[in-house]
TORTI-219279 format. One record per atom (N, C-alpha, C): x, y, z. Coordinates in steps of 0.001 Angstrom, whole numbers, plus 500000, padded with zeros to 6 digits. Example, Ala and Ser with C-alpha at 12.3 -4.5 7.8 and 13.67 -1.06 7.14 Angstrom:
BEGIN
513190494310507800512300495500507800513200496700507800512850497750507080513670498940507140512900500030507870
This chain:
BEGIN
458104233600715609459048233056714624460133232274715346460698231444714688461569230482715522462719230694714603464037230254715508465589230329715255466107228790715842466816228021714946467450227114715169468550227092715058469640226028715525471507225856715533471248224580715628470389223908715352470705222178715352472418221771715114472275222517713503473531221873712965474841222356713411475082223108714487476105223505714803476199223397716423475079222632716967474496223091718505475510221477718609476716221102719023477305219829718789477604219278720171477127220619721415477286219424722652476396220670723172476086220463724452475019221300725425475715222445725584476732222776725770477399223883725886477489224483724188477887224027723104477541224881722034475796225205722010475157224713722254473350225153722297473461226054723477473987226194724115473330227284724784474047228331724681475359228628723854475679229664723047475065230244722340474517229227721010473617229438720040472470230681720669471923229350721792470914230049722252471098231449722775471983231396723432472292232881723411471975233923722813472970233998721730473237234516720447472115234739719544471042233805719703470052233841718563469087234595718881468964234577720815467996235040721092468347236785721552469794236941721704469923238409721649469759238922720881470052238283719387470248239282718102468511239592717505467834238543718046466327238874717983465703239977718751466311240128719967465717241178721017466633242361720217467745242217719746468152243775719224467425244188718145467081243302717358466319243884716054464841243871716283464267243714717560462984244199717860461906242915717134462887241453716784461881240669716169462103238785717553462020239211718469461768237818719525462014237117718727462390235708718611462949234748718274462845233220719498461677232727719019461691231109719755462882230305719695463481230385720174464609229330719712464547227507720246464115226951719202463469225362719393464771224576719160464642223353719711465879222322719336465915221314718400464625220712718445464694219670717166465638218850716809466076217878718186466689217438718238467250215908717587468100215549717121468006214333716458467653213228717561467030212552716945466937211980715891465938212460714497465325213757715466464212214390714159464609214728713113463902214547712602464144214855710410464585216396710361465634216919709891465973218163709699465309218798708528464818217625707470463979217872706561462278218776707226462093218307708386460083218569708986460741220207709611461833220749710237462423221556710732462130222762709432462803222707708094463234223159707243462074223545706432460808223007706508459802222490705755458662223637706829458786223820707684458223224963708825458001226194708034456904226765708145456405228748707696456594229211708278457207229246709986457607230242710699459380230440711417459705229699710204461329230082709977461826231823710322462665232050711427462994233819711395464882233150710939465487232453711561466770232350711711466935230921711893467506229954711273467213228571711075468267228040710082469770227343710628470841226515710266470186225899708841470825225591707610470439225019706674471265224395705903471199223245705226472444222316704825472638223181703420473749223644703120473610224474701248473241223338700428473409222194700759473281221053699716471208220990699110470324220602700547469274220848700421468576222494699806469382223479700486469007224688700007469276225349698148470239224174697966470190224613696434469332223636695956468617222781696005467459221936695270466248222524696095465813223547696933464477223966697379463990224370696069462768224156696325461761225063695531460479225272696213460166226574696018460532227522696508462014227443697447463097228358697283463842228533698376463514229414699459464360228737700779464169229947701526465022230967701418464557231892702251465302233325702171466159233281703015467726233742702172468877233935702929468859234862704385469633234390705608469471235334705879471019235884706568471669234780706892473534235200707165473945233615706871475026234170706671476066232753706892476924232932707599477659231937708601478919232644709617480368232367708720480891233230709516482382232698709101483497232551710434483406231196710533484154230370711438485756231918711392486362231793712777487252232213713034488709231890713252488736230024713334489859229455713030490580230016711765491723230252712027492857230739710426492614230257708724492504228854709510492477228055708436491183228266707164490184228808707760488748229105707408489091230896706825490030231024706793490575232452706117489188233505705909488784233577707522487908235086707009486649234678705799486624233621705527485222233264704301484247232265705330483213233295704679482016231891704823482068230665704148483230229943704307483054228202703965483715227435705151483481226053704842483769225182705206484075224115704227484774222708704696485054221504704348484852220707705155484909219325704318484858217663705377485948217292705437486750217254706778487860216715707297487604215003707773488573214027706615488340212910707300489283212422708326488505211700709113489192211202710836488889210322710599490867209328711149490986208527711743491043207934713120490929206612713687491298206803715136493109207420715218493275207936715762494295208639716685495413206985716433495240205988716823496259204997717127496337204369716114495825204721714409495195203755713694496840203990712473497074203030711723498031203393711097497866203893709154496640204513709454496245205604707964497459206362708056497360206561706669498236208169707054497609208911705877496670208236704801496065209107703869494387208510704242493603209181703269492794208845703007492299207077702348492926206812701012493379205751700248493396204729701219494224204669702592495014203862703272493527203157703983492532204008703621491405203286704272490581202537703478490933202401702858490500202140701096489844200505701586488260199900700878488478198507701238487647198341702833487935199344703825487222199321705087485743199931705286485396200346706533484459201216706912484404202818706583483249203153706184483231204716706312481964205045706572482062206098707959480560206099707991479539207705707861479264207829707429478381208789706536477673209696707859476654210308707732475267211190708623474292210612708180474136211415707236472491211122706145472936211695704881472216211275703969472442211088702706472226212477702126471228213203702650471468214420702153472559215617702769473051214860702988474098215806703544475331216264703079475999217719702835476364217776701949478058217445702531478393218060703756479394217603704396479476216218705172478744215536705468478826214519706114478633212823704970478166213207703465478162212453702602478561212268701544477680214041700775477896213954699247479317214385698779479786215363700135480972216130699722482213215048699504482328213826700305482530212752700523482961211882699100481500211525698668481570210894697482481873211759696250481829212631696419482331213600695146484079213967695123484435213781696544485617213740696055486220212438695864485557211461696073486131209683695805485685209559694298484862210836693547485171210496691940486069210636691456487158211203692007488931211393691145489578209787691539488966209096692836490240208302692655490094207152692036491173205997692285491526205224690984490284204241691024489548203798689955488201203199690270488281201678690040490187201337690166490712199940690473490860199753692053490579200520693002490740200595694136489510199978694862489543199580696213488023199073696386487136200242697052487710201364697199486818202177698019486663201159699375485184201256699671485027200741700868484013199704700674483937198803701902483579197609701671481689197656702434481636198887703424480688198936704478480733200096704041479496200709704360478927202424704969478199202229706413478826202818707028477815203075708309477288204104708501475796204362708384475163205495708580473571204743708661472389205426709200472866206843709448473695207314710346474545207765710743475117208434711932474474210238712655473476210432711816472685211383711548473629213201711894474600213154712695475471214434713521477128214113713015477662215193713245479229214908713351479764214224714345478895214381715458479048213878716621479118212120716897477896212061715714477699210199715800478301210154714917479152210603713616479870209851712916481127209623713386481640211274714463482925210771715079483091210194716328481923209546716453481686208717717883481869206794716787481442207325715841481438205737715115482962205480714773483982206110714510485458206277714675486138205956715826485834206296716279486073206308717810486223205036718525484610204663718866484297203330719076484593202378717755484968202502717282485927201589715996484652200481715200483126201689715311482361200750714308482551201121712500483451202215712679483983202465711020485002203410711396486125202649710226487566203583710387487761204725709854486616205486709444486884206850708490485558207360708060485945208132708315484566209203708156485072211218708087483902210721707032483972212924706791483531213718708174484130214774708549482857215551709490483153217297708761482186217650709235481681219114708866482974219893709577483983220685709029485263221072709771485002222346710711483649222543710505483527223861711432482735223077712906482051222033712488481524221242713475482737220407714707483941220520713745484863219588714559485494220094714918485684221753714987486877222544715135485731222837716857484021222817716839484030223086717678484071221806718724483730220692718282484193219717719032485043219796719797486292220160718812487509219746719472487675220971720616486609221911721120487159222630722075485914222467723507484345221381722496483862221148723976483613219296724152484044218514723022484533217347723258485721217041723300487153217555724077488170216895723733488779215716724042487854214854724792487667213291724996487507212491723951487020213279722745486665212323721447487853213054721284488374214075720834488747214363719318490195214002719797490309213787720895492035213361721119491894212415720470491018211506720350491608210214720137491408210050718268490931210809717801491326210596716247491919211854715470492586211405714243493531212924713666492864212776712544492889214067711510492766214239709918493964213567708965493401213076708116494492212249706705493685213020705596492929213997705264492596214767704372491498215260704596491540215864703215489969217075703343489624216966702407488029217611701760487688218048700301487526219398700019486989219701698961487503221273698761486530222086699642486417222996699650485706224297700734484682224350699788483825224652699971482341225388699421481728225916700657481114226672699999479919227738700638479331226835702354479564227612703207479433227160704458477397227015704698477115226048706110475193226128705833474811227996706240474326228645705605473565229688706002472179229453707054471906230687707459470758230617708447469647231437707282468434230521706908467637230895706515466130231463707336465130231435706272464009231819706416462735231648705838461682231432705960460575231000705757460042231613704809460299233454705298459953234141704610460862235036704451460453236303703886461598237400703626461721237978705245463248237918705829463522238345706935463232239621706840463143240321708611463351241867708202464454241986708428464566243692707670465934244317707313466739244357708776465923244249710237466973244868711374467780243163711806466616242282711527467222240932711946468462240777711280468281240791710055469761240181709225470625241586709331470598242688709447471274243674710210472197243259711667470822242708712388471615242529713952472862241308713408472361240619712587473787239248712401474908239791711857474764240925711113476076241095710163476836242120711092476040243190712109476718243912712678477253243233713992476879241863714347477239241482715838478698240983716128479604241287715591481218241591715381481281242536716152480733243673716065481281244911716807480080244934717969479538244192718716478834243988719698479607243479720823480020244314721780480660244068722590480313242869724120479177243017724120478236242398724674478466241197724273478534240491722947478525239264722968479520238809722335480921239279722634482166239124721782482459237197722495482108237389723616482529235838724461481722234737724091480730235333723532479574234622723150480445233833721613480630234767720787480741234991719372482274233990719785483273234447720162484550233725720694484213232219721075483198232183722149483207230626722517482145229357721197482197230316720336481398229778719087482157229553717324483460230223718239484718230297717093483786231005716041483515232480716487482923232999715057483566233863715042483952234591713734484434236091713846483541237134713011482602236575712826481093237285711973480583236628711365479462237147710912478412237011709623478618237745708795478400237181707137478253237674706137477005237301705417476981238198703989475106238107703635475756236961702472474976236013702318475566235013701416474231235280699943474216234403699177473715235324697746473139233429697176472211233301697000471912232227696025472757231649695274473365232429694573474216231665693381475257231261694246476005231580695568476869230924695719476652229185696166475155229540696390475336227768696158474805226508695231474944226988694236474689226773693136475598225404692687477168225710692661477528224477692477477478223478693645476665223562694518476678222317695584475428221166694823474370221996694216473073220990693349473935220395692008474912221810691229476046220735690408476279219498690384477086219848691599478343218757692222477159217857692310476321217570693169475316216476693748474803216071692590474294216637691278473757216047690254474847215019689575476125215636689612477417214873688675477682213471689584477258213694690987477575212576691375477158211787691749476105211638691397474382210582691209474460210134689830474823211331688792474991210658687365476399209619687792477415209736688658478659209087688705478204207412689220477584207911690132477413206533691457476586205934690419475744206661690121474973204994689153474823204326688138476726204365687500477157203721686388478303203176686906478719203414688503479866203088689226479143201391689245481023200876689375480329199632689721480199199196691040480257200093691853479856200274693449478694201100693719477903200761692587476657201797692987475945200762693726475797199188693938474727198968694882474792199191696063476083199544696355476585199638697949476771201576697702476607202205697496477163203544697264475677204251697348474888203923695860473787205099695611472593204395696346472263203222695961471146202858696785470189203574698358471771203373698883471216203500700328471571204798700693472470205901699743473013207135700596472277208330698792472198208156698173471626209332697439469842209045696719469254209759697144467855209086696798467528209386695355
């Protein structure tokens, strides 16, 4: 059975945490664990789509339109303050560092550059919150994507091929502690709301000691440095319905984009 961290593996030093981590909590619960990389540029879709899923990163956005779903098997909960002890996250948008935004709006009219379209932090979360604002405004004039990672969207900031972009805030919180060559150079001008963070699924129904070893590995002393250099402070068992309004939200805003009058530049190329 195989265990993946694609979506959180954000420089060589977070993957071989992961790896760590994925592959101890497999040897404690007596179920080995391959841990593969699948690295982008590969389809996270052919990853996800695998029968021998044990422990395997998953976007909540795709996981609430599966059918069949897979089987839950933890979700983390980031240990920064701000992430208050819950399994969620948000998309923090970044500017360059020298750039003179100071909101979101202020980018209004420019570049913004996306991941992939199914993505729920790096796109949809994105466009769902640009349905409140004023729809006399130009939004943006370009999308740059794919940028497929947090990494290439805040590398596309950076290198100044688009002035604003969402990233995954648990992805950038770890950035900012094993890239801090990028993240000096751009700050946050807002966020969107928190929802349900990606869970680690399964192919099939996990066993009871695997998703055991994740929820108890808090009090594992053994891999507290592990768990620390991964900004985690545990796992929790996450539940279907909590992601429920992420297929919502994504339906309201496909019905939105394609009566917008920026849907040829908006839905076309980023919601299928």
């Amino acid at each position: 059975m195989i265990a993946n961290a694609r979506m959180y593996s954000v420089t060589p030093e977070a993957a071989a945490l992961w790896r760590t981590l994925l592959c101890g909590l497999g040897d404690a619960a007596g179920t080995p664990l391959t841990v593969i990389d699948h690295a982008a540029p590969a389809p996270l879709e052919e990853l996800w789509s695998r029968p021998d899923q044990a422990a395997v990163f998953m976007c909540g956005l795709p996981y609430s339109r599966a059918a069949p779903q897979p089987v839950l098997v933890a979700a983390p909960v980031p240990s920064p303050q701000e992430f208050q002890s819950r399994p969620q996250y948000w998309s923090d948008f970044v500017v360059r560092a020298d750039s003179a935004f100071g909101k979101i709006s202020d980018a209004f009219g420019r570049r913004i550059a996306f991941t992939v379209a199914g993505s729920q932090s790096g796109c949809v979360a994105a466009l769902t919150h640009f349905m409140s604002a004023d729809a006399r405004l130009p939004l943006f004039a370009e999308i740059i994507a794919p940028t497929l990672t947090p990494l290439g969207a805040l590398t596309a900031v950076v290198e100044c091929a688009a002035e604003i972009a969402p990233i995954d805030s648990y992805a950038l919180r770890l950035l900012r502690v094993y890239r801090p060559d990028l993240t000096a150079q751009v700050r946050v001008v807002g966020k969107t709301s928190p929802t349900p963070i990606p869970p680690l699924v399964a192919s099939q129904s996990s066993t009871d000691a695997l998703q055991t070893a994740f929820l108890e590995v808090h009090r594992n002393a053994a891999m507290r440095s592990v768990m620390d250099g991964l900004l985690l402070q545990r796992f929790s068992l996450p539940h279907p319905a909590d992601y429920v309004m992420l297929r919502d939200r994504y339906e309201a805003a496909i019905r939105y984009w394609r009566s917008h009058r920026l849907a040829k530049i908006i839905h076309p190329a980023f919601i299928p």
